[in-house]
N, C-alpha and C positions, 0 to 999 in steps of 0.2 A: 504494500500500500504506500502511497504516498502519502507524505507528512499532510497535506490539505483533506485526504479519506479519510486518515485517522483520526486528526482531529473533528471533522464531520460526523464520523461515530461515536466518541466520545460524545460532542454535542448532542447526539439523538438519543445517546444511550444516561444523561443527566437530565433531559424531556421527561425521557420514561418514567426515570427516578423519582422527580418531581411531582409526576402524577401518580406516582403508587406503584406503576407497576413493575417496576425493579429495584430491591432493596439497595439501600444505601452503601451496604456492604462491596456486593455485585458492581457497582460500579465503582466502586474506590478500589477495588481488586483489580478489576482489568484493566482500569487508568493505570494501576503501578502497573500491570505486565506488560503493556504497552510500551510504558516508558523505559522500562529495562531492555526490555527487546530492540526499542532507538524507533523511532518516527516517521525512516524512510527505508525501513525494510521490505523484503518481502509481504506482499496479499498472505501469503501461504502460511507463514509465520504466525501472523496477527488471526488468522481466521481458526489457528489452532489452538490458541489462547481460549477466545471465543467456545469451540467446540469443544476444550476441554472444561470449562466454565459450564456449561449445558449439561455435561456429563458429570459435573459435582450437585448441580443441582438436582436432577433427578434422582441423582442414587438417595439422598438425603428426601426428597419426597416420598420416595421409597422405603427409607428407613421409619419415615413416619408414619406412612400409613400401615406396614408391621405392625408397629408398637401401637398405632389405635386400632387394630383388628386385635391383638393380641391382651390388650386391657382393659379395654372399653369394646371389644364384641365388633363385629363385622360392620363395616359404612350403611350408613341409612339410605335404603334404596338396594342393595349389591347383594 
């Protein structure tokens, strides 16, 4: 990506934050990986950050819905 894409995703990706639907975390996360990784890297680089970020979150929606099947009985509706 280019230093102007990345920063462009950052900015959509502090929108999102803004409105709720990406924790505050998530975006302070991938802002550092970004910037470790340097501003005018590779697309491929930056979009694995990203898709490893994807794959932390689900495992962790994952682990929670476990543990509310496993505490509190199967999801309402499932």
């Amino acid at each position: 990506m280019t230093e102007p894409t990345i920063r462009a995703f950052v900015a959509a990706l502090k929108r999102e934050m803004q409105a709720g639907g990406v924790a505050p975390q998530t975006e302070q996360h991938l802002r550092r990986e970004f910037a470790a990784l340097g501003w005018s890297r590779d697309d491929a680089l930056h979009a694995t950050k990203v898709d490893e970020e994807i794959a932390r979150l689900l495992n962790q929606a994952r682990v929670l819905s476990a543990l509310r099947d496993a505490i509190f009985g199967a999801a309402p509706g499932a």
